[in-house]
C-alpha positions in Angstrom: 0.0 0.0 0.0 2.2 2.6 -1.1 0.3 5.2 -1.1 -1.3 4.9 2.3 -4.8 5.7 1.5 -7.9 4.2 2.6 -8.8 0.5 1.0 -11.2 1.3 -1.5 -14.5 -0.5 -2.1 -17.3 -0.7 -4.7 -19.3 1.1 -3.1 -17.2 4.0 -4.4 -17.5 3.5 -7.5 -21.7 2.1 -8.0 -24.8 1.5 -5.9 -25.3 -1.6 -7.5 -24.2 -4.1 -5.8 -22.4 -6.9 -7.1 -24.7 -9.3 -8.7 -21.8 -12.0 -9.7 -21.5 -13.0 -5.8 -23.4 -15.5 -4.1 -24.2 -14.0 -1.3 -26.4 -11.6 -3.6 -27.8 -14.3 -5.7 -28.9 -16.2 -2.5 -30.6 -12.4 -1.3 -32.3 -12.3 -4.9 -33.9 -15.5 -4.6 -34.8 -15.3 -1.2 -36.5 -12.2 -2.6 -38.1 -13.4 -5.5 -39.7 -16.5 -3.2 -41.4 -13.8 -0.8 -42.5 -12.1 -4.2 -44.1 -15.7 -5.1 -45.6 -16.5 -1.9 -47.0 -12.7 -1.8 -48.8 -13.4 -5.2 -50.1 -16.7 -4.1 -51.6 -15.6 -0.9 -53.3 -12.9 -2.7 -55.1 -15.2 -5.2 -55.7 -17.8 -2.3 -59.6 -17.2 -2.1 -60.3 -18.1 -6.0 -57.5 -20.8 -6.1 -58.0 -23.8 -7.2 -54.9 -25.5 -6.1 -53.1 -22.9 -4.3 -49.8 -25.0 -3.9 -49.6 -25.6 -7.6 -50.4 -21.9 -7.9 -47.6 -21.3 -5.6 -44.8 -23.4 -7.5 -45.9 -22.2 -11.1 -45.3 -18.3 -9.3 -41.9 -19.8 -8.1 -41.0 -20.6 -11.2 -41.6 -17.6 -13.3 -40.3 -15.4 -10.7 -37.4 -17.1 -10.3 -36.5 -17.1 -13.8 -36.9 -13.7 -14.5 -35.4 -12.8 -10.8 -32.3 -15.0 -12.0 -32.0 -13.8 -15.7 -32.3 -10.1 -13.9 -29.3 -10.5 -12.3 -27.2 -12.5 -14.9 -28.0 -9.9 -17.2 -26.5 -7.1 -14.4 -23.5 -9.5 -13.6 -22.3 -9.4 -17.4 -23.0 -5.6 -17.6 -21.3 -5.0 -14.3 -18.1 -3.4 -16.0 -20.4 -1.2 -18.5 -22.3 0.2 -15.4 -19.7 0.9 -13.0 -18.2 3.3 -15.5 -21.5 5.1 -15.8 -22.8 7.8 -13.1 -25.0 6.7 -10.9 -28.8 7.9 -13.2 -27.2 6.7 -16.0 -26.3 3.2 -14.3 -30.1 3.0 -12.8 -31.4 4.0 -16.2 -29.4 1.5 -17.7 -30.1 -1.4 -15.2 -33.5 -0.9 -15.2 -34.2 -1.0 -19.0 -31.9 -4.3 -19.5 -34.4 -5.4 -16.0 -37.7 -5.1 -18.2 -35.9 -6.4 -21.1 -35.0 -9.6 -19.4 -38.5 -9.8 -17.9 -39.8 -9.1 -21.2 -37.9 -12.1 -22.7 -38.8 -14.3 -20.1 -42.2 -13.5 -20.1 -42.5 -14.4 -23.9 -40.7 -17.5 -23.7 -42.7 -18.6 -20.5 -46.3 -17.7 -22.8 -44.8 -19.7 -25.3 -43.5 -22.7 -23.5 -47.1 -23.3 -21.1 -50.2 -21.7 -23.3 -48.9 -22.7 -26.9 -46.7 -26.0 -26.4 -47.9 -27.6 -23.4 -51.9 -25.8 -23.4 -51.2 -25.1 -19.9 -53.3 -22.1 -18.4 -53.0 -22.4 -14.7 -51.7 -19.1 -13.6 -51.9 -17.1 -16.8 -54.7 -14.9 -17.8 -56.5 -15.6 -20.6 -54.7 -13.6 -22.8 -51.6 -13.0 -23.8 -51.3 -8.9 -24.1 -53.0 -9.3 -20.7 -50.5 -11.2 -19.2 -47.6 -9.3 -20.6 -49.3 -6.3 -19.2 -49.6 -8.3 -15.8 -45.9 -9.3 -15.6 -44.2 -6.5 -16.7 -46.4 -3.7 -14.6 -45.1 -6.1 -11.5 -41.3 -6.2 -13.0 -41.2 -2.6 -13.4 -42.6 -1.6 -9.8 -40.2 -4.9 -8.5 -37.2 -3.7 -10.1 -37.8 0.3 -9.3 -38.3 -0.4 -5.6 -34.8 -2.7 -5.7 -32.5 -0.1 -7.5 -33.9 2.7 -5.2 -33.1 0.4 -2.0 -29.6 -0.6 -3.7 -28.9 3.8 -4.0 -30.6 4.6 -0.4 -28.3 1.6 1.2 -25.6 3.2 -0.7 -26.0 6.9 0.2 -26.7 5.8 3.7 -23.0 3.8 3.6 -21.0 6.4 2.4 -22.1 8.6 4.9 -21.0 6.5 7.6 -17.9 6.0 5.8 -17.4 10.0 5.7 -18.5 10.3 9.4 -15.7 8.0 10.4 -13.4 9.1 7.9 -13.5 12.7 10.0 -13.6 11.2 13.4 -10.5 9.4 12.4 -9.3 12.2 11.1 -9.7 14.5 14.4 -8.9 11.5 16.4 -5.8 11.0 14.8 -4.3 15.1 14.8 -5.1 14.2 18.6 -1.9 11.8 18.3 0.2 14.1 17.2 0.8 17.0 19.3 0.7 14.8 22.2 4.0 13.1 20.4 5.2 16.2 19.5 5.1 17.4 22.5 7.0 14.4 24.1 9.8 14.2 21.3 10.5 18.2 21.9 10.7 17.1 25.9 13.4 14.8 25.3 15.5 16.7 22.6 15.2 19.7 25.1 17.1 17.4 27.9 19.9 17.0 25.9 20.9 20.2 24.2 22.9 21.4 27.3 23.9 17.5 28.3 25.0 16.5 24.8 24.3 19.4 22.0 25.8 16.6 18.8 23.0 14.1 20.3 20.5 16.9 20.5 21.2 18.2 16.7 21.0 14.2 15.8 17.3 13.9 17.5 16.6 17.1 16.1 17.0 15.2 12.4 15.9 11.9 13.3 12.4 14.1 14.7 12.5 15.8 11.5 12.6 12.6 9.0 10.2 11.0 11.4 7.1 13.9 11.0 8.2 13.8 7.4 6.5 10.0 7.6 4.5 10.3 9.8 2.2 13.6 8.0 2.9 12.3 4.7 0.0 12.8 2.3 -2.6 12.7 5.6 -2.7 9.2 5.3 -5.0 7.0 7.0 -3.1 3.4 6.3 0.5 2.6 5.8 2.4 -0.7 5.9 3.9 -2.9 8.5 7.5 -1.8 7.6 6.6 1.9 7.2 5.0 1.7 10.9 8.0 -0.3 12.0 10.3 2.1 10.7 8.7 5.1 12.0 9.0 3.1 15.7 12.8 2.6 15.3 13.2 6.8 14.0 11.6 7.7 17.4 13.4 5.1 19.5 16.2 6.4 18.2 15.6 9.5 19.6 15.1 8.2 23.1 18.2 6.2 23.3 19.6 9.6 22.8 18.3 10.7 26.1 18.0 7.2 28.4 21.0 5.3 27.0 21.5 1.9 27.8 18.6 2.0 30.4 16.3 1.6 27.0 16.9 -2.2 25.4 14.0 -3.2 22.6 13.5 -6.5 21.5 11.9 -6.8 18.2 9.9 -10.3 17.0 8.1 -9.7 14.1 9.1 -12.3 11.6 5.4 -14.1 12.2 3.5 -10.7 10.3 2.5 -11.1 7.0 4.7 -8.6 4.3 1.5 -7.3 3.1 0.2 -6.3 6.3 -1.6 -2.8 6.4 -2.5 -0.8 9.6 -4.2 2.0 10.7 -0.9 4.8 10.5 0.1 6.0 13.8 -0.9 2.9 16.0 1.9 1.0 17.2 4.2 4.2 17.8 1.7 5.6 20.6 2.1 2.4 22.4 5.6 2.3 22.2 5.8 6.0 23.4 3.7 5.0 26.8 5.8 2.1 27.2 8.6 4.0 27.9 7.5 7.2 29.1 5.2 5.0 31.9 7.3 1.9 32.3 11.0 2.3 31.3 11.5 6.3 32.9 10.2 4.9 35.8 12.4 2.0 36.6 16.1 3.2 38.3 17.7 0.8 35.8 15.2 1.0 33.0 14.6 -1.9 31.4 13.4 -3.9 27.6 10.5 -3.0 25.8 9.4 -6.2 23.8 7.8 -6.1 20.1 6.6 -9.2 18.8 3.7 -10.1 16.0 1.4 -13.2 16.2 -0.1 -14.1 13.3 -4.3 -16.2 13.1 -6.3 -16.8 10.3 -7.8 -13.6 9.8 -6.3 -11.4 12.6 -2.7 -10.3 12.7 -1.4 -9.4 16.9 1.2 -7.0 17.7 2.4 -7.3 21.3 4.0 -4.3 23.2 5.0 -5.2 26.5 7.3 -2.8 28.9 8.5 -3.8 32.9 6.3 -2.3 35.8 7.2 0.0 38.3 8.5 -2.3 42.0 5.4 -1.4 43.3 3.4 -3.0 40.4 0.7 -1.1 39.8 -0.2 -0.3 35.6 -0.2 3.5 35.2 -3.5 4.8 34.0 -4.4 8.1 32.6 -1.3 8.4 30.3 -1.9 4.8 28.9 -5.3 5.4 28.9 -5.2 8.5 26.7 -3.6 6.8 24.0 -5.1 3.6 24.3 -8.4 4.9 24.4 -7.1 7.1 21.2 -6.4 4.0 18.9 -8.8 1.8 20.5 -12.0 4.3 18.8 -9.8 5.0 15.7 -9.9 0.8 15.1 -13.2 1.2 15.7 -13.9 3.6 13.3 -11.9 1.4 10.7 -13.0 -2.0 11.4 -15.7 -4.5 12.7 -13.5 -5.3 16.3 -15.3 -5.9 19.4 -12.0 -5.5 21.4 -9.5 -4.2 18.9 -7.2 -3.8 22.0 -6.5 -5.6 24.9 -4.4 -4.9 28.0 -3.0 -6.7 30.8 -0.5 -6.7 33.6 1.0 -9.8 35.0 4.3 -10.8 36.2 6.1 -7.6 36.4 5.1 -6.8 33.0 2.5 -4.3 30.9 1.1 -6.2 28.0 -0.5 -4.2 24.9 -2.0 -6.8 22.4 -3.0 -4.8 18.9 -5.4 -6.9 16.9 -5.5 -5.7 12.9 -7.9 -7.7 10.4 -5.9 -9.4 7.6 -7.2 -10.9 5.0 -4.8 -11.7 2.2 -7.9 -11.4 -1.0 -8.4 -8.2 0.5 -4.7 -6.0 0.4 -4.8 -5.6 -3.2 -8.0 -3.1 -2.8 -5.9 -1.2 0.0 -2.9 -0.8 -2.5 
């Protein structure tokens, strides 16, 4: 994901939805049944033999349901280039065209080759007129639920967008604010180390505002880590020690930008600075199915109490900009145990979908 920006999605570029999956075609006939069994139950009083009625209804439905949607499957390329009118207009002629169709073939097949009447008025410009009034109301009512669901989407996508957004220049200042802290304590104790934090601070903003991204990838994050432990070694020597295991993390792995530095930050600014003799800050990545784990853990005071509001802050910080980003019910978890403060990051990964985030 070079570029850092948010994973893109069809909804961006149509309402329609897409009509090639199966998770659609299961929702259209699901959709098309209720249609049937609505149809049936209103002819139920002058039926003759309702659940033949019933099937026959099935059946048409069905077909022109199904054609409906192979028909918007194969045009899917065609009307994702179109604005969204143009696309409806579009999708809704090829609809009643495919209805049409259907509905001719289906006159032919029961009234003229097999003498069948059953459902079918008596006529056949009255049941074209019967079928395709239903199609056009069916299929008008579908694309306007397909653009409302969409319209209703991309607002919530904008909504968190910005609360990301302010969420995120939250981050900032507060690390700004902390680098400028440390390079401060060492212009009179070591001016060279000072004018070196002073760079490394520098190259580090330069990633870290780059573009206003929302995403970046594991190695960018990684790297931005090591620029600003760098600059704390300056000031706490060898009383800072990291350990870095991350060889488990996929390459590919994307993540929210500004997520794992914050973390690091608190570990030392509320776990090493703390300890007389300061102590190592452990990195590692776990790697599930679907989830990738990064695990910050930092040593505790002697006293072994977890400090709060400063972890808090931050944790609280990335915890709702997850949120904002993905489905997590506990996108971060924290312990303390054994002398030590454990951060656990959990990031979705799915490996189908990092080519939409590049």
């Amino acid at each position: 994901m070079p570029n850092g920006n948010p994973p893109s999605s069809p909804l961006t570029d149509s309402f329609l939805p897409d009509f090639c999956g199966t998770r659609m075609v299961f929702v259209v006939v699901i959709a098309a049944e209720l249609l049937a069994v609505t149809l049936c139950l209103a002819r139920l009083p002058a039926a003759e033999n309702p659940w033949l009625g019933l099937a026959l209804y099935s059946l048409f439905i069905q077909w022109c349901a199904l054609g409906c949607t192979a028909v918007l499957c194969l045009s899917r390329a065609r009307l994702n280039r179109l604005n969204d009118k143009s696309a409806a207009g579009l999708a809704y002629l090829l609809c009643l065209l495919t209805c049409y169709l259907i509905s001719e073939i289906t006159w032919l097949i029961f009234q003229r080759w097999l003498g069948f009447t059953g459902i079918f008025s008596s006529t056949h410009g009255m049941f074209l007129a019967q079928s395709m009034g239903i199609s056009a109301i069916t299929t008008a009512l579908g694309l306007r639920y397909f653009y409302v669901q969409h319209q209703l989407r991309l607002r919530i996508r904008s909504e968190g967008e910005a609360r990301y957004q302010a969420l995120q220049s939250r981050i900032r200042p507060h690390f700004l604010f902390n680098c400028m802290n440390t390079i401060a304590s060492l212009i009179r104790r070591d001016p060279r180390k000072a004018e070196q934090a002073v760079e490394d601070l520098a190259d580090l903003f330069r990633a870290a505002l780059e573009d206003g991204r929302q995403y970046c990838t594991l190695r960018e994050e990684v790297d931005l880590c090591k620029r600003y432990l760098n600059i704390e070694q300056q000031r706490l020597g060898n009383r800072l020690a990291v350990s870095w295991d991350i060889a488990a993390l996929p390459d590919d792995l994307t993540l929210p930008a500004l997520c794992l530095q914050p973390l690091v930050e608190n570990a030392i600014h509320h776990g090493i600075e703390n300890l007389p003799t300061g102590g190592t800050i452990t990195i590692r990545g776990e790697r599930r199915t679907l989830y990738a784990s990064i695990i910050v853990e930092n040593p505790l005071p002697a006293n072994g109490s977890a400090p709060a509001s400063g972890h808090r802050l931050a944790q609280d910080n990335i915890r709702q900009r997850l949120a904002s980003l993905h489905d997590l019910s506990d996108p971060l978890k924290v312990s303390a145990e054994h002398g030590r403060y454990r951060v656990t990051l959990t990031i979705p990964y799915d490996h189908e979908d990092t080519d939409s985030r590049r």
